[in-house]
C-alpha positions in Angstrom: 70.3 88.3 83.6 71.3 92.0 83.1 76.1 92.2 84.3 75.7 95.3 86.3 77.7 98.2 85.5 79.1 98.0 88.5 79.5 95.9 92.0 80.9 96.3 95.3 83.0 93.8 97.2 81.9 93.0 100.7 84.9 93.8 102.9 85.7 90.8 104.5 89.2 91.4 105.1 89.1 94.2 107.4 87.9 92.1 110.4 90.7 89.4 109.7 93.4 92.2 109.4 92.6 93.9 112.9 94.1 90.2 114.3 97.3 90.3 112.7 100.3 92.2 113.8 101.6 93.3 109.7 104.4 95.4 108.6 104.1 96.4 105.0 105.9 97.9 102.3 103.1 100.3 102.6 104.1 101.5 106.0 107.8 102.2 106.0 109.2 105.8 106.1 112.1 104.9 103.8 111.9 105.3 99.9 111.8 102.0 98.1 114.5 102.7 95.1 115.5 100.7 92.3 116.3 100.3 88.6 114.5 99.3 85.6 111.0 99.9 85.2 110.4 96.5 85.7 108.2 96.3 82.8 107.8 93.1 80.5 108.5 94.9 77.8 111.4 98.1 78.0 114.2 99.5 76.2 117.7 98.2 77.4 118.9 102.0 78.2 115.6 101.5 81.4 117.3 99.0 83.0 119.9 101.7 84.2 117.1 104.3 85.3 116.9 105.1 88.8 113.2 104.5 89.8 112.0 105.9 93.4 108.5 104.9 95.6 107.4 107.6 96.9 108.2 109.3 94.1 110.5 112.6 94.5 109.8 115.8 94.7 111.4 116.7 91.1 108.6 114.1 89.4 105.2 115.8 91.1 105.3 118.4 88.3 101.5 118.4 88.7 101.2 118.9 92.3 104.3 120.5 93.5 102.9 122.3 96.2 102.4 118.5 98.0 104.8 116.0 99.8 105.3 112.3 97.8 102.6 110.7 98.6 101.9 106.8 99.1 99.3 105.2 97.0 95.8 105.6 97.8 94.3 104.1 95.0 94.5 100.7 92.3 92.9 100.8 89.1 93.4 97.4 87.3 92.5 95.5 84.7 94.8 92.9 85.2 94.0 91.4 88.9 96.3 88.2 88.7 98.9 89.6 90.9 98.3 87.4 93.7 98.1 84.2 91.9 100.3 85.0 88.1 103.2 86.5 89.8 105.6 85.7 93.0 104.8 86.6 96.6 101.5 86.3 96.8 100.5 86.2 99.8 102.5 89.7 100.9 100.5 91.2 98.3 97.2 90.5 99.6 98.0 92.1 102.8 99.0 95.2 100.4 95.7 95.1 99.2 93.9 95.1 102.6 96.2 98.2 104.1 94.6 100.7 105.3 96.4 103.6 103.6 95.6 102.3 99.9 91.7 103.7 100.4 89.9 102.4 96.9 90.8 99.4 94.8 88.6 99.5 91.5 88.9 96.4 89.2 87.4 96.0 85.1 87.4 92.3 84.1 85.5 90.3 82.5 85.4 87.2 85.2 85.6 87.4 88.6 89.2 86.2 89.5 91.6 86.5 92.1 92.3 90.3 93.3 88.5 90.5 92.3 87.3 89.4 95.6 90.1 92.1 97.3 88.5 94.8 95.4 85.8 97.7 97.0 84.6 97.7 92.7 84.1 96.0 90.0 83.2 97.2 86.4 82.6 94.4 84.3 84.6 94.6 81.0 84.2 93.0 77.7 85.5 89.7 76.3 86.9 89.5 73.2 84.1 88.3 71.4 82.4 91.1 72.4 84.4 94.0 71.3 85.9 95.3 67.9 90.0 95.6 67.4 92.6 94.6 65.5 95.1 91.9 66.2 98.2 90.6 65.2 100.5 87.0 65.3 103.6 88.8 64.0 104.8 89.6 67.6 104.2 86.5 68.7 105.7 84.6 66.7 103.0 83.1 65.3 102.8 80.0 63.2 100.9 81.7 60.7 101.7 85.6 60.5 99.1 87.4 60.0 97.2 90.9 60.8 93.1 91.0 61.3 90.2 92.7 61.9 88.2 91.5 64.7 85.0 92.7 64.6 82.5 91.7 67.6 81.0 88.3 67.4 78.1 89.2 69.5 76.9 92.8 71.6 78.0 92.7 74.8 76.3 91.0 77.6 74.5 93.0 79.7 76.0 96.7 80.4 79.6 95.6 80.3 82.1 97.5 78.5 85.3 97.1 76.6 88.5 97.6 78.5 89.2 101.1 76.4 85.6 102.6 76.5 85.0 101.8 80.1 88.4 104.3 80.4 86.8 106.7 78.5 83.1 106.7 80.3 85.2 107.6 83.5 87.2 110.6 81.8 84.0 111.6 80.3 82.9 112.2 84.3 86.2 113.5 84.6 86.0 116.4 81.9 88.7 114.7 80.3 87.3 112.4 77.5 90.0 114.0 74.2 92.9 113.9 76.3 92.2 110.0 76.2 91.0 109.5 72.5 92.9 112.3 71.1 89.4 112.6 69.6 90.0 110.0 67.7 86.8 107.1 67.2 87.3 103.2 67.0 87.7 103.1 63.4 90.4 105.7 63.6 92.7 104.1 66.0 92.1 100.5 63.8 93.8 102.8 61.0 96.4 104.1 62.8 97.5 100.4 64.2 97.5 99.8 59.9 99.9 102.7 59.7 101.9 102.3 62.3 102.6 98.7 61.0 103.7 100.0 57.8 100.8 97.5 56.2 99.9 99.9 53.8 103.4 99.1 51.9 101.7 95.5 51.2 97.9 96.4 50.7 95.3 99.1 50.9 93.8 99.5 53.8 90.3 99.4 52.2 91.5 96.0 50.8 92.2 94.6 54.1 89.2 96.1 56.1 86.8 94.5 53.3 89.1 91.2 53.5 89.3 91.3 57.4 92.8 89.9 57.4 96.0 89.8 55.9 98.6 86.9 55.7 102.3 87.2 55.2 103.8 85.5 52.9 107.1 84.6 52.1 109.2 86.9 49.5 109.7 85.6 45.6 112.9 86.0 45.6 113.8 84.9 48.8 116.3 82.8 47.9 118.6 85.5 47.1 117.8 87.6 50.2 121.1 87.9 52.7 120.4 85.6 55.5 120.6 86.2 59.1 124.3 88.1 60.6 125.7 87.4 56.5 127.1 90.7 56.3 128.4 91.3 59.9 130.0 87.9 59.2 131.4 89.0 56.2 132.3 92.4 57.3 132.0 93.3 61.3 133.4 97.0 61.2 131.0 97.9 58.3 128.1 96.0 59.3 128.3 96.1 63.2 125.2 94.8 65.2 122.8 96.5 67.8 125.0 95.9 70.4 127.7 98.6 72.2 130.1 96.8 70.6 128.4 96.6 67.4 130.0 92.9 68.0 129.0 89.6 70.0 129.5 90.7 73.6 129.5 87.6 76.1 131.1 90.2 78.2 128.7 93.2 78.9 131.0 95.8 79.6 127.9 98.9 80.1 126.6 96.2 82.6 129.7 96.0 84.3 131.0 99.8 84.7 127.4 100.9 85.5 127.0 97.9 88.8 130.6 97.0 89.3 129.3 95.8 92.8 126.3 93.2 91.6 127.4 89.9 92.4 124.3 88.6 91.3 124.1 89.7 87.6 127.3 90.3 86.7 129.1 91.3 83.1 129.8 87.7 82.3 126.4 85.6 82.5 126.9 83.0 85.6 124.6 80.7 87.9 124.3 82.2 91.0 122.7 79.5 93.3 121.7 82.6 95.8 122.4 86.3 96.8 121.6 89.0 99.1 117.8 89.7 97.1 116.4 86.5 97.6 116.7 83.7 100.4 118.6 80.5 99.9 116.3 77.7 98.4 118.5 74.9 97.6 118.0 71.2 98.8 121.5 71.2 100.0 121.1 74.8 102.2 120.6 75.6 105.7 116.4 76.4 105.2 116.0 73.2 103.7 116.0 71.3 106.9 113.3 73.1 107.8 111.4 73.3 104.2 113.0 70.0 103.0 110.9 69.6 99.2 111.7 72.1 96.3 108.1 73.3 94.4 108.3 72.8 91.2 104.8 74.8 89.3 104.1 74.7 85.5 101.5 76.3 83.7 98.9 73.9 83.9 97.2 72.2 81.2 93.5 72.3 82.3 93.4 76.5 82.3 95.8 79.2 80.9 97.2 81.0 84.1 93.7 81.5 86.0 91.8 81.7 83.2 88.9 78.7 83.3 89.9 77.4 86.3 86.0 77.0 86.5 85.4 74.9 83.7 82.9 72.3 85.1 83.8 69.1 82.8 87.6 70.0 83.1 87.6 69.9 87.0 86.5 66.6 86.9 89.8 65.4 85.4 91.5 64.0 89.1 95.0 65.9 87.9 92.6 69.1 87.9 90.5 69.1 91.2 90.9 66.7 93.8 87.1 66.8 95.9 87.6 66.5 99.5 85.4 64.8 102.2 83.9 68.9 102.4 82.5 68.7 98.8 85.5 71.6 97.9 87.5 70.8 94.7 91.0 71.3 95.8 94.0 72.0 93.5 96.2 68.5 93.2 99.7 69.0 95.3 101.9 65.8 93.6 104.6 63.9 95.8 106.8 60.9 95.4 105.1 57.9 97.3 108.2 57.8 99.5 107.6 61.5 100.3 103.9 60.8 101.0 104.8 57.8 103.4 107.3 60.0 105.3 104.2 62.4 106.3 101.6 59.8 106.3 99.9 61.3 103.9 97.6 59.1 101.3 96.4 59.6 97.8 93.3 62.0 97.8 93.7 63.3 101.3 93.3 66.9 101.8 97.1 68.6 103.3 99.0 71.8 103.2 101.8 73.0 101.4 103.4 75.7 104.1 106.7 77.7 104.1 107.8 81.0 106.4 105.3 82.7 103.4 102.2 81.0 104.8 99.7 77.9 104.0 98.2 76.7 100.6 95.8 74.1 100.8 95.7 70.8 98.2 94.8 67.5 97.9 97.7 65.0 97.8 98.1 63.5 94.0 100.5 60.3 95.2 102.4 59.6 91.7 105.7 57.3 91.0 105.9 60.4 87.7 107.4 62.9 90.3 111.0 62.8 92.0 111.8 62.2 95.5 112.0 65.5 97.4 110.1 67.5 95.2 106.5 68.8 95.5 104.9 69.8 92.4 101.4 71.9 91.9 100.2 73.8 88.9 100.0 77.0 88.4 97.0 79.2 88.6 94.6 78.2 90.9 92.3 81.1 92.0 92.9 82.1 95.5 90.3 81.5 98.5 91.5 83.0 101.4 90.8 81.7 104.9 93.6 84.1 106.4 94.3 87.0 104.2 97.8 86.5 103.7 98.4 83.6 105.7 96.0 80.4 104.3 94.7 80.2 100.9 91.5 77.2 100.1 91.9 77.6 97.1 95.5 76.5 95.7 97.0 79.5 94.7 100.8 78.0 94.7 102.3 81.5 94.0 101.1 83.0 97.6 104.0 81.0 98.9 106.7 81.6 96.0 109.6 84.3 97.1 109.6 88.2 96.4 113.0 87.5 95.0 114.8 89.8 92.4 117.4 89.0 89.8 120.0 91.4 91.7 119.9 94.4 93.9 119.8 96.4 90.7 117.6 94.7 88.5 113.5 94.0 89.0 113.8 90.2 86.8 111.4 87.8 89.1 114.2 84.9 90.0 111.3 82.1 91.9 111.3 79.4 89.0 112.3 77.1 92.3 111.5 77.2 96.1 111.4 75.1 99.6 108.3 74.7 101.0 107.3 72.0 103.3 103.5 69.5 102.8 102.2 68.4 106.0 99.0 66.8 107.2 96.5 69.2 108.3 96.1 68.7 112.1 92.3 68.8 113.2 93.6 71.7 115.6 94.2 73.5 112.6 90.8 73.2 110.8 88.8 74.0 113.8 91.3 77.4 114.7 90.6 78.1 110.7 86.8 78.0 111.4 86.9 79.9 114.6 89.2 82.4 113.2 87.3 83.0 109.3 83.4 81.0 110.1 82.7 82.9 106.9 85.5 81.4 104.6 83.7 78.3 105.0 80.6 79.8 104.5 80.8 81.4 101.2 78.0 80.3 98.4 80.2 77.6 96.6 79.4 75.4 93.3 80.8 72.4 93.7 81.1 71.8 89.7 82.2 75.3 88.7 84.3 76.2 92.0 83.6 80.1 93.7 80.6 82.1 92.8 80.4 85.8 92.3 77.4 85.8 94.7 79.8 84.5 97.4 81.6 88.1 97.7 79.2 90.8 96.2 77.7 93.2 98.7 75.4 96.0 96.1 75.4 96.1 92.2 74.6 99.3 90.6 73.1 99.4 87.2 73.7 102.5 84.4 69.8 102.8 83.9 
């Protein structure tokens, strides 16, 4: 069957939201500042740059004559916000606000924010599309640079990540501006270049090889190893640092946020601050939220990533299957924790904080501690509630917004209180009154969520 070039989400949300009383980020008259781009990858020097939301009227260079604006539109290729990163379930309701008018989503399987999306272009995999990759950034066993040319054409009328960008600036009048006119083969070459791989082999060399390995120097037994010379001579050989020494002191961190308690010059453990709530065993919310989560990456999927992988669900530290035929996401306790709540092995229960609800079937194991709930990471999300209850198992819709300081965007929720509970039959039938059609999407009980659950039209290129 022909991927369509392009499908709309049928807007489910909208009759849930127009029940909920929500005050967003999105509808506050006061500018959101802070610094650091917050990017995963940044200079040091961005970590003490200012950033404002809406931006100022200094940055529209473009479109002076206007007033900031808010954001009216999300263009992503990586929808995993709600379930790879923290405060999940506040950013659903993001999602659904009313101000932020179109939310258009490339991928090449239909996870997570897909299902919050009004369209979806369907992108590539990367057997389907030609590059060139590296290991040397990541550290990779084996070092090594290659060509990746396309194992098979791409299914259907889906497109790579890159060309589907540049189908839409075609449309847009503005196709150079984003290939500098430059064609696949070209842009291959310049990643060659810009590696400086050209000092270790010809380029036509490696394209007719498709690879090249790093190997270790002749002679590097008499190569200077490691900090030798700033050992040997610190004022003449001083290191990327202020200093140009070891600092265990940062004094630019210091002079620049004399005030941050939280990240201050000399490194510290800070049990809690002012940017995120308390979430020790021993503080005031844990009366109330009495277990700490603890959430891995899982080892049947990577992040959300085949999560619908039919023989691995059947593992029981996977899926749990409840008396509904739904494969729920395994939430592990301490038998004395389960016999506390009444709660037995396999039964289906809630893991809740002030955040909202994440359902799970209990996974009763002697291998966890007492007062400590664990459940994987990654679980694609299922919403009952759109920012409240989650089917699916989604841990990270309950996980803290919490920073590393005031003035610095580092995600600090590696812990958290929550609470896991029976799930009254009160509950179920409000859930079914409230959202009949969460419980009536098309559902595979092998696989999990079907795309045919939440597309409304697809639209084909021909």
């Amino acid at each position: 069957m022909a991927v369509p070039i392009a499908s709309t989400i049928y807007n489910w949300q909208n009759s849930v939201l127009n029940k909920l009383q929500v005050t967003t980020h999105l509808k506050t008259d006061q500018p959101l500042e802070f610094y650091g781009s917050g990017a995963i990858e940044a200079t040091v020097a961005d970590q003490f740059v200012r950033y404002q939301f809406p931006l100022e009227e200094k940055d529209h260079y473009e479109c002076a004559d206007q007033k900031p604006s808010r954001i009216r539109m999300i263009w992503s290729d990586t929808p995993c916000r709600t379930t790879c990163w923290n405060h999940g379930m506040e950013a659903e309701m993001e999602y659904g606000n009313p101000q932020l008018e179109t939310i258009v989503i490339q991928h090449p399987w239909f996870e997570n924010e897909c299902i919050l999306a009004d369209i979806v272009l369907p992108s590539n995999t990367l057997m389907e599309v030609d590059d060139i990759l590296t290991d040397v950034r990541q550290a990779g066993m084996i070092p090594d640079v290659m060509i990746a040319d396309k194992a098979v054409e791409p299914i259907g009328e889906s497109m790579s990540d890159f060309q589907i960008v540049v189908e839409v600036a075609k449309k847009l009048g503005m196709e150079k501006q984003v290939t500098g006119g430059l064609s696949l083969e070209d842009m291959r070459r310049q990643v060659f270049d810009n590696m400086d791989l050209g000092e270790l082999v010809s380029y036509e060399e490696f394209r007719k090889r498709g690879y090249y390995l790093y190997s270790v120097d002749d002679n590097w037994e008499k190569e200077t190893p490691g900090f030798r010379l700033f050992f040997d001579d610190p004022e003449k050989n001083p290191l990327p640092t202020p200093s140009g020494k070891l600092e265990f002191y940062s004094e630019v961190l210091a002079k620049a946020f004399p005030d941050d308690l939280e990240r201050p010059g000399v490194p510290s453990w800070v049990e809690n601050g002012i940017t995120h709530p308390d979430e020790r065993l021993g503080g005031e919310r844990a009366k109330k939220y009495s277990l700490l989560v603890q959430s891995n990456h899982p080892r049947w999927r990577t992040h959300a990533q085949a999560d619908d992988i039919t023989w691995t669900r059947e593992a029981p530290t996977c899926k749990i299957v409840g008396p509904d035929g739904y494969a729920y996401e395994p939430i592990w306790l301490h038998p004395s924790e389960a016999a506390k709540r009444g709660i037995t092995h396999g039964e289906i229960i809630k893991i809740f904080n002030e955040k909202g609800i994440v359902l799970g079937g209990a996974y009763v194991t002697e291998r966890m501690r007492p007062g400590v709930a664990y459940m994987d990471h990654g679980a694609r999300i299922d919403p009952i509630i759109l920012g409240q209850v989650d089917r699916g198992g989604a841990i990270n819709l309950i996980s803290p917004i919490g920073s590393t300081s005031k003035n610095c965007l580092g995600m600090a929720s590696s812990g958290y209180l929550a609470e896991v509970a029976k799930i009254a039959p009160e509950e179920w039938d409000e859930w079914h009154r409230v959202a009949p059609e969460a419980f009536a999407r098309v559902y595979d009980r092998g696989a999990g969520l079907r795309t045919d659950a939440w597309i409304e039209k697809n639209w084909s290129a021909k």
